[in-house]
C-alpha positions as CSV (number, residue, x, y, z in Angstrom):
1,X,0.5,-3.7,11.3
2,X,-2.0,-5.8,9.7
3,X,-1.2,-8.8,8.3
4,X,-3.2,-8.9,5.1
5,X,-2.3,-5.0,5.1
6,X,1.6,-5.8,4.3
7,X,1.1,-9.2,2.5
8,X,-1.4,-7.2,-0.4
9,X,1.8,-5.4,-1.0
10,X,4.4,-8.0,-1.6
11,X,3.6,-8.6,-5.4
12,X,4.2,-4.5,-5.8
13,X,7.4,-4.8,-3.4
14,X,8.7,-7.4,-5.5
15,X,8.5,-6.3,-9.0
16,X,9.3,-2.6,-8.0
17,X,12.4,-3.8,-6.0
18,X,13.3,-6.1,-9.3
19,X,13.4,-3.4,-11.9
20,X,15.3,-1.0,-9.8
21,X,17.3,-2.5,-6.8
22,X,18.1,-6.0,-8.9
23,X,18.4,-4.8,-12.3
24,X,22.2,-3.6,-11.3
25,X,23.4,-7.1,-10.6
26,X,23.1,-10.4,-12.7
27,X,22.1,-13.6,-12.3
28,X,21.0,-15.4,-9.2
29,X,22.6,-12.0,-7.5
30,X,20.1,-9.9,-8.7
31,X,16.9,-12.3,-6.9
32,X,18.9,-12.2,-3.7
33,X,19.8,-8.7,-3.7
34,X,16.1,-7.7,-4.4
35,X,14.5,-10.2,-2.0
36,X,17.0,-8.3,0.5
37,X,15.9,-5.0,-0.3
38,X,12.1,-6.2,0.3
39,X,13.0,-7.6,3.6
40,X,14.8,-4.5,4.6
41,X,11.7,-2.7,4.0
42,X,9.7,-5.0,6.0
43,X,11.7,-4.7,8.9
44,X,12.1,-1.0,8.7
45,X,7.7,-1.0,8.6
46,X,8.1,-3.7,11.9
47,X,10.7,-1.2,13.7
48,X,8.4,1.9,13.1
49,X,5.4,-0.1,13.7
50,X,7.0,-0.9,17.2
51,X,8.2,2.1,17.6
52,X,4.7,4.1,16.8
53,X,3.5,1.8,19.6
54,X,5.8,2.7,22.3
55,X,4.8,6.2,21.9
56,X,1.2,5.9,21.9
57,X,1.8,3.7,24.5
58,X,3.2,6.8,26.6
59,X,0.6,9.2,25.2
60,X,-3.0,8.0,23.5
61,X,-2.5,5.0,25.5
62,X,-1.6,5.9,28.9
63,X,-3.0,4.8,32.0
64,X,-2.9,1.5,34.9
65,X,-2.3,-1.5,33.3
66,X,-5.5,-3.9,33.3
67,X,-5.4,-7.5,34.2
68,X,-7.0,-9.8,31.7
69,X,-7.8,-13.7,32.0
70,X,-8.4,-15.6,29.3
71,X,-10.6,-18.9,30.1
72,X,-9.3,-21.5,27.7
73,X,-12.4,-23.5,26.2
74,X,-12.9,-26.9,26.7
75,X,-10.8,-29.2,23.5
76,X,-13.4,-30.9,21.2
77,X,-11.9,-32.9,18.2
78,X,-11.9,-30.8,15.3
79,X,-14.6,-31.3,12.5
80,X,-13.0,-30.5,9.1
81,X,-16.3,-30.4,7.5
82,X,-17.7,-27.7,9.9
83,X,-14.1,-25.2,10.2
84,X,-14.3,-25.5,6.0
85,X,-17.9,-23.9,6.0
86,X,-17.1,-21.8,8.8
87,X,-14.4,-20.1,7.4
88,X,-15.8,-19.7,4.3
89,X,-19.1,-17.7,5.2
90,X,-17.8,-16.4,8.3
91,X,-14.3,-15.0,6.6
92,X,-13.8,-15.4,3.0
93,X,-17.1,-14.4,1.6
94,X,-17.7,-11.5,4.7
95,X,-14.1,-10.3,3.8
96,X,-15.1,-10.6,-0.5
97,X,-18.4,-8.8,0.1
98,X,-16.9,-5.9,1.9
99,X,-14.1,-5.7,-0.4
100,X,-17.0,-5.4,-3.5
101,X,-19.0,-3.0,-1.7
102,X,-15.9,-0.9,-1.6
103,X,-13.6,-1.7,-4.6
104,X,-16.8,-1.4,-7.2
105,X,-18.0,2.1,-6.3
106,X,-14.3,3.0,-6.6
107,X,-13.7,0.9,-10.0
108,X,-16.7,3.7,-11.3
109,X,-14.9,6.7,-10.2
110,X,-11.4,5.5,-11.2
111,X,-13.1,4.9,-15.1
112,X,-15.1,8.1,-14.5
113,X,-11.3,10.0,-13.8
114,X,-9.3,8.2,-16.8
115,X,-12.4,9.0,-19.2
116,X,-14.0,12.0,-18.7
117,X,-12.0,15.0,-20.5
118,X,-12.0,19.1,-19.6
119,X,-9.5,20.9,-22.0
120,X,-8.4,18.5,-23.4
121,X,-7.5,16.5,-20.2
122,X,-8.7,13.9,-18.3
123,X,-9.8,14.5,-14.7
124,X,-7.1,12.0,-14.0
125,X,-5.1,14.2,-14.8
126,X,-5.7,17.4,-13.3
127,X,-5.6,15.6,-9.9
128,X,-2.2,14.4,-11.0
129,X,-1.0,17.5,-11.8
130,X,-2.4,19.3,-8.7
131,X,-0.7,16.7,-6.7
132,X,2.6,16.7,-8.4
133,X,4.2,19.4,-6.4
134,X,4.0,17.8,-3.3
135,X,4.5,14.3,-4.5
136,X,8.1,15.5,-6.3
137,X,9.0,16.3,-2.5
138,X,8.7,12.7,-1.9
139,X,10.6,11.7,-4.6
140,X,7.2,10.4,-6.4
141,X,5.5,12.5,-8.8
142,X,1.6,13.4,-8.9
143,X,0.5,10.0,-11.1
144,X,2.0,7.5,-8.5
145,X,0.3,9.8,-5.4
146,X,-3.2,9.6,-7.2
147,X,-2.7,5.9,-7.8
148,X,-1.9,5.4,-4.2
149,X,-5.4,7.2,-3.5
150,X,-7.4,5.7,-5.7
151,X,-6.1,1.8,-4.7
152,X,-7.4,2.5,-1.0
153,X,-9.7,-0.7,-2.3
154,X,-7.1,-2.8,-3.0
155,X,-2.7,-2.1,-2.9
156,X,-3.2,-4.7,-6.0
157,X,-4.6,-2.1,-8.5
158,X,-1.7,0.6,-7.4
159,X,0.6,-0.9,-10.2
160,X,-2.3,-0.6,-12.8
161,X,-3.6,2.5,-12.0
162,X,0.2,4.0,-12.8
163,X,0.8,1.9,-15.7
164,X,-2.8,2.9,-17.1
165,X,-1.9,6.8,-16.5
166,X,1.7,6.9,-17.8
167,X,-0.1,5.0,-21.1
168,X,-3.0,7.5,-21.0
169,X,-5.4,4.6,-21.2
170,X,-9.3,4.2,-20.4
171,X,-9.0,1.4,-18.2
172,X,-6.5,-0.2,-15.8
173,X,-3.6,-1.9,-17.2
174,X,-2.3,-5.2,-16.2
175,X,1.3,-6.4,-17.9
176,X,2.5,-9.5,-16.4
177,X,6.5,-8.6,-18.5
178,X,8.5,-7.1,-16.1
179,X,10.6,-5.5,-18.9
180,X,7.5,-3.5,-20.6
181,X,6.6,-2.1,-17.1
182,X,10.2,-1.5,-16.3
183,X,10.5,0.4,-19.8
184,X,7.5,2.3,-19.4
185,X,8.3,3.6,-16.0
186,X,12.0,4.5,-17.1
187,X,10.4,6.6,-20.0
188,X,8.2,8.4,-17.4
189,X,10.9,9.6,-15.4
190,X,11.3,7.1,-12.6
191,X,14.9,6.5,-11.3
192,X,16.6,4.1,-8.7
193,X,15.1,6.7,-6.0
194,X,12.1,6.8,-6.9
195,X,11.7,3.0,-6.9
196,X,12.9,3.1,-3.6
197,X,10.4,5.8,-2.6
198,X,7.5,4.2,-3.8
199,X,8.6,0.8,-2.0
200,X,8.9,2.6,1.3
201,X,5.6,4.6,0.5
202,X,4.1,1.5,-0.3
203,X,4.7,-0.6,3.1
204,X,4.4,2.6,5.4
205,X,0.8,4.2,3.2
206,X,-2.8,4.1,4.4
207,X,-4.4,0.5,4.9
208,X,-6.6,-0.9,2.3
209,X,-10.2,0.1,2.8
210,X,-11.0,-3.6,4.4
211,X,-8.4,-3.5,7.0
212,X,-10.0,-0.1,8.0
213,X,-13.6,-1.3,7.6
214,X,-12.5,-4.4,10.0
215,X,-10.9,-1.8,12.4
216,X,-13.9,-0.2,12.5
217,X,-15.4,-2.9,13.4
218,X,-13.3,-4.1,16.1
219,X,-12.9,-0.7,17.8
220,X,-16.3,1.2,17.1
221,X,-14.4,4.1,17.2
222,X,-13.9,6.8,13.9
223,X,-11.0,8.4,16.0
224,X,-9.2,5.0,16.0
225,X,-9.8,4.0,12.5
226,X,-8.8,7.6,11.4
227,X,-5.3,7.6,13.2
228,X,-5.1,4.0,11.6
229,X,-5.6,5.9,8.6
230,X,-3.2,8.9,9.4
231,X,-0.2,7.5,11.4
232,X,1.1,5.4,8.9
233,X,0.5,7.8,6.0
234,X,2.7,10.3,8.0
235,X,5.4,7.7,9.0
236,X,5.4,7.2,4.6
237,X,5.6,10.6,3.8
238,X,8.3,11.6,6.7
239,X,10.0,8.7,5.6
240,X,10.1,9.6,1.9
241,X,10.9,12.7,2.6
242,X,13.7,12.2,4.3
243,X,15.5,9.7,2.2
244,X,14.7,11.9,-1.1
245,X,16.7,15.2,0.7
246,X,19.4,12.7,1.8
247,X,19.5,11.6,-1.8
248,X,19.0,14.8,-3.1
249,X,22.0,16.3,-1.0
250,X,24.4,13.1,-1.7
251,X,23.9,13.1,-5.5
């Protein structure tokens, strides 16, 4: 699991696991209880992710195990000056210019989707709707699955992209009050399961386009970057589907 793959989703974790895990208790109760459900869900990603391994291992994987020997350089004292500009063109700005070349082509389409009309509705739409059936199976419905697609550039702009359908606006939406978003999903037919659908969906989901670009990268390989894309995604919707029957049979 990558690590800038899980920690773009903490903010989303958070807030989602506020409104409708902590909202049931009070007080200093209700943080803990939350940062416990978030937690929970980590570890559940870290036991699948281990897991996922140990099978490939047996399968994809398989074969003599290689020696490897790693030649430790020889220690120079550190120059701050040098690992500061380093790190800066060689990571930060690489990893911004990527995420631009990505997140603005998608930025049009998402626009293009919440603003272009057919009948009266927006293309946004229509994808939502032809998605809902399958999404309901997941305890989600077809607005959060489209958001989910349309944030491959960024888990940030998940959140947005549903507030900004739910409110039938033109652009992404951004509230920082918990309460409005927690009001607005509650009128648009999200309950404690689905919150705790869309938590699991969100740890277990796709990677971000730049963690898939950079696996690219490192592997050369399409096959590996599209089982990157496709083993996780199943492990989310097996996952989701299996605690929404559970809940489903239960209540």
């Amino acid at each position: 699991m990558h690590l800038c793959h899980v920690i773009g989703r903490f903010p989303f974790l958070i807030t989602i696991a506020s409104i409708f895990i902590g909202c049931y208790f009070t007080g200093i109760l209700s943080s803990v209880i939350s940062t416990l459900a978030v937690i929970f869900v980590i570890l559940l990603g870290i036991f699948l992710t281990l897991l996922i391994s140990k099978i490939l291992s047996k399968t994809l994987l398989k074969g003599a195990p290689s020696s490897f020997i790693l030649e430790l350089p020889p220690y120079r004292k550190p120059q701050i000056g040098k690992i500061i500009v380093r790190s800066l063109f060689d990571r930060t700005l690489f990893v911004l210019a990527r995420a631009v070349s990505v997140a603005a082509p998608i930025g049009i389409v998402i626009w293009l989707f919440a603003n272009i009309n057919i009948g009266g509705l927006s293309i946004l739409s229509y994808v939502a709707n032809f998605l809902d059936p399958f999404a309901r199976i997941l305890g989600l419905d077809g607005y959060i699955l489209t958001a989910f697609i349309l944030g491959i550039p960024a888990n940030e702009i998940v959140l947005p992209i549903i507030l900004m359908c739910y409110m039938s606006a033109s652009s992404l939406v951004d509230l920082s009050d918990t309460f409005a978003i927690r009001e607005i999903l509650l009128q648009n037919g999200w309950t404690l399961i689905t919150g705790i659908n869309v938590m699991l969906f969100t740890l277990l989901h796709f990677p971000c386009s730049t963690t898939l670009i950079t696996i690219y990268k490192e592997t050369k390989s399409i096959k590996w970057t599209l089982l990157s894309f496709v083993i996780p995604t199943l492990c989310g919707i097996v996952i989701c589907l299996i605690t929404n029957g559970v809940w489903n049979l239960i209540f």
